[in-house]
C-alpha positions, 0 to 999 in steps of 0.5 A, a space after each residue: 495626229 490621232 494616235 490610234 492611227 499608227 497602232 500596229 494591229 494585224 501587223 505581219 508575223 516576221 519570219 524567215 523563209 527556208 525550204 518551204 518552212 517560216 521560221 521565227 526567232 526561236 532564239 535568233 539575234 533579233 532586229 527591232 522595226 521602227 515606226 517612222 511616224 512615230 520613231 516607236 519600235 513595235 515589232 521584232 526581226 528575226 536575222 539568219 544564222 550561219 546555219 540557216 544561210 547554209 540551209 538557204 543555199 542547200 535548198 535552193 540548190 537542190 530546187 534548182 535541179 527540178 525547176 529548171 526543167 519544169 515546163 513555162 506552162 507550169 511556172 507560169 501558172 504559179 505565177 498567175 496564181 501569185 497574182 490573184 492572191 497579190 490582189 486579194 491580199 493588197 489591202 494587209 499588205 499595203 497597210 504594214 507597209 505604211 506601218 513599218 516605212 511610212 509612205 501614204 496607205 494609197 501609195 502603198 496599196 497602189 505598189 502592190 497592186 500594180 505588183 499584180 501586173 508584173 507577175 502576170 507579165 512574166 508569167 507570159 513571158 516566161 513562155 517565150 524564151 526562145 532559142 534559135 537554129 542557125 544555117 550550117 555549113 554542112 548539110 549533116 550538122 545542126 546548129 542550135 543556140 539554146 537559153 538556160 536558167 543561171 542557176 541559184 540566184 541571190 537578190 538584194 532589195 530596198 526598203 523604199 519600195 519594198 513589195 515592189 522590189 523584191 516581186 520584180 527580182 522573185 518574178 523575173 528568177 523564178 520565171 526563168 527557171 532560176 531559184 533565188 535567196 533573197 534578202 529584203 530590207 530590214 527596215 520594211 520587212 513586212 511585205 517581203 514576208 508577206 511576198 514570201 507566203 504568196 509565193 508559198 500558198 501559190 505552190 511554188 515547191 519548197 526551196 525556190 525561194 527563201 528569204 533571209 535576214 541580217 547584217 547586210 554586209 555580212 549576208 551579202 559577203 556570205 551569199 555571194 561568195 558561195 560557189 553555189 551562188 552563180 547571179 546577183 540582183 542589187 537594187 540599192 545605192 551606188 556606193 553598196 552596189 560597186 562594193 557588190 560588184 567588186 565582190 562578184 566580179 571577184 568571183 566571176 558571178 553574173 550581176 544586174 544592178 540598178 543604183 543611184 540617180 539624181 534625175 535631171 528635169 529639164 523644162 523649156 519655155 515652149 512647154 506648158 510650164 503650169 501643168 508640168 510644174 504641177 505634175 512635178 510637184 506631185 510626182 516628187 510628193 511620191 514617198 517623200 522623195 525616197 524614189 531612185 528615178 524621181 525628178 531631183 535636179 531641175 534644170 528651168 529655161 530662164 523664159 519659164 523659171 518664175 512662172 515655174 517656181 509659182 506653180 510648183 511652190 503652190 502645189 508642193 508647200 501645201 502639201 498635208 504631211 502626216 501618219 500615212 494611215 492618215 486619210 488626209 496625209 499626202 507625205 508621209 515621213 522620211 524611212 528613218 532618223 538619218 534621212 531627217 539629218 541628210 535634208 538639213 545638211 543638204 538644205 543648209 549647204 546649198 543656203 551657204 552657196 547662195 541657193 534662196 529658200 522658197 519654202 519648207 527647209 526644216 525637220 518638222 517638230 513632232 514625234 518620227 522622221 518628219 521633213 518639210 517638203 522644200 524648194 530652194 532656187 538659184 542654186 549652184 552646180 557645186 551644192 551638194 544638192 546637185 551633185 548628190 542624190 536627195 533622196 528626200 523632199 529637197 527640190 533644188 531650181 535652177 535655170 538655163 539659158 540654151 539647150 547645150 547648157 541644159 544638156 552638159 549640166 545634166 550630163 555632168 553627173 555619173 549617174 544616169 538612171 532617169 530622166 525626165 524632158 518638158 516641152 511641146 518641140 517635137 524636134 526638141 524633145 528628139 534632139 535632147 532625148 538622143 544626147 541625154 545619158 540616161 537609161 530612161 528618158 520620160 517627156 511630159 510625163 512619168 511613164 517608167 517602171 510598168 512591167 512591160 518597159 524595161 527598167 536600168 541606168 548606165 554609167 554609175 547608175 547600173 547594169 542591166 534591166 528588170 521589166 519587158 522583153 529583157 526582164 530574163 536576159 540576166 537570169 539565162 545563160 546561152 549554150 551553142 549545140 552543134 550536131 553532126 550525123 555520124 559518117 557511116 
């Protein structure tokens, strides 16, 4: 690997954002952000004070009173603005997010090119948030159901796709009405900062959006627990998320949260067994695994299992890992050190419970957080790989004998974000998508997350959605107006 390839140039000058104001360290605690492909620090965090949070929450405050009145019209140009510049923009974006959380530069410029879509999505979507009249019982009253903005939002994002996250939550409050404090990921902070001055040169007014950093426990604790605060957004895992919630619910705030998953694959022998283990195989190459709705458990008709395993092994042990500035890399490394850890005790788990290792199994021997991508087969239900979400390039095979099997097996989890069906049965498809408990089902193919589906789990998966017709139900409330004529 050439060196020179991860020399951070032009990289992102890290800031908070308050009031319409970037303000660097200037004495601040600071944070240092680490190359994951090469495991050298290279740049520095600012973390807010308590003063600066108190500012955040001021600002967005008195934000909220002129934001919630201005007209969709207008909001709507501000967020197609943030679309223009989002792809005028891409090219910088992508590369600091290569630089400080390692994924590939092409999938890193194809998550903030597609963020484009989504700005442009609510920027129409915004214009119809729409009330309703319902028939009175009088003649001489009126009934109106109206929709307002919550309020004062705090949002909380990943750092496995950090432009992506952070956009959907700014979008979804901002078009709304709302106005939000977010506090991206200290480990990829360059593309919530960068976010932050698209949102500011597209003019959106000082105080809508702000942007803070520091201990996560203690920015939420604070964040949240403020009664100026009135909605949370979580994106993150479910073990953070529930103690969010707890927290929240503890104060009656509204919350969306989309959690953990451990997606189940099912593949039956009817389907075209090849090309779907092909697809799979590039699909779980997608930021090294770090994806909460990637394939991860795969449950293979015992019909199809070794043509299965074939086909995904030839694509998936030849992959080009390496720097993600690399031209020729197709997996980058995992975000940290402790991810590496968590594939070897994962991997070494499921080898003492009899799972065969097909390929791959180790960390890779060079400078950052690299792991080899790895399948293991015959794997049972009681490994930890199949009961615990990855989150990494560990795939675990495993086969089924009848559709009630595959079903319970998959359903056995508390997760229930993704889902993912291969088959070329109509009836197939129908009666498994209706018994699958899982908030998205994609059959024979990945089409989730685009701005006009709507994204979210259920059981320990979540609550709520982000994405289509539903992006602003968590971010309105709903008022009921009845109107009398006075009696004369």
């Amino acid at each position: 690997m050439d060196a020179q390839t991860s020399t951070p140039t032009h990289y992102e000058q890290l800031a908070l954002y308050i009031d319409g104001q970037f303000l660097a360290a200037e004495g601040r605690k600071t944070q240092s952000v680490i190359n994951p492909a090469t495991g050298a620090a290279f740049a520095e965090l600012p973390h807010a004070t308590r003063d600066d949070l108190d500012r955040a929450l001021a600002s967005a405050s008195k934000a909220f009173q002129s934001w919630r009145f201005t007209s969709p019209l207008e909001r709507g140009k501000v967020l197609r603005r943030v679309a223009e510049l989002i792809r005028e923009r891409s090219p910088a974006i992508a590369r600091n997010i290569t630089l400080d959380q390692g994924k590939p530069m092409a999938e890193a410029l194809q998550e903030v090119q597609t963020c484009a879509e989504h700005a442009e999505w609510h920027a129409e979507e915004c214009r119809r948030i729409y009330g309703r009249v319902i028939p009175p019982r009088s003649e001489t009253v009126r009934q109106l159901v109206v929709r307002e903005p919550i309020g004062v939002c705090a949002a909380f994002t990943p750092w496995n796709f950090p432009f992506n996250q952070a956009l959907r939550k700014a979008v979804a409050a901002l078009g709304a009405g709302c106005t939000l404090i977010l506090k991206g990921p200290e480990d990829s902070p360059s593309a919530v900062v960068a976010l932050a001055r698209i949102f500011h040169d597209a003019g959106l007014p000082a105080g809508c959006l702000n942007i803070v950093w520091g201990v996560p426990a203690e920015i939420s604790s604070y964040l949240i627990t403020s009664p100026i605060v009135r909605k949370i957004s979580f994106t993150g895992s479910t073990a953070v998320g529930k103690s969010l919630a707890a927290l929240a619910g503890a104060h009656m705030k509204r919350m969306t949260m989309e959690l953990g998953g451990h997606s189940p694959v099912l593949v039956f022998d009817d389907a075209d067994v090849e090309s779907a283990a092909k697809f799979l195989a590039r699909t779980k190459t997608r930021n090294a695994g770090q994806v909460c709705m990637a394939p991860s458990r795969f449950y293979v008709h015992e019909k199809a299992y070794d043509r299965f395993v074939d086909a995904f092994a030839y694509v998936y042990a030849g992959l080009k890992v390496g720097d993600g500035l690399a031209q020729d890399t197709q997996m980058g490394p995992l975000a940290h050190e402790r991810r590496v850890d968590s594939m070897e005790a994962l991997v070494a788990d499921a080898r003492a419970r009899g799972a065969r290792l097909v390929c791959g199994g180790e960390r890779l021997q060079r400078d950052g957080f690299f792991f080899a991508p790895t399948i293991l087969t015959g794997v049972p239900d009681d490994a930890r790989l199949m009961v615990e979400e990855p989150f990494g390039p560990v795939v675990p095979v495993t086969k089924f004998k009848t559709t009630d099997e595959a079903l319970a097996r998959a359903n056995s989890l508390p997760y229930g974000l993704a889902s993912f069906v291969f088959t070329n049965s109509i009836s197939t498809a129908n009666h498994v998508t209706n018994r699958l408990e899982a908030g998205m089902v994609s059959i024979n193919h990945f089409g989730l997350a685009l701005a006009e589906t709507p994204l979210g789990g259920v059981k320990d998966s979540g609550m709520g959605s982000e994405g289509g017709t539903e992006t602003f139900d968590g971010y309105l409330v709903t008022k009921f107006v009845s109107q009398a004529s006075l009696v004369p």
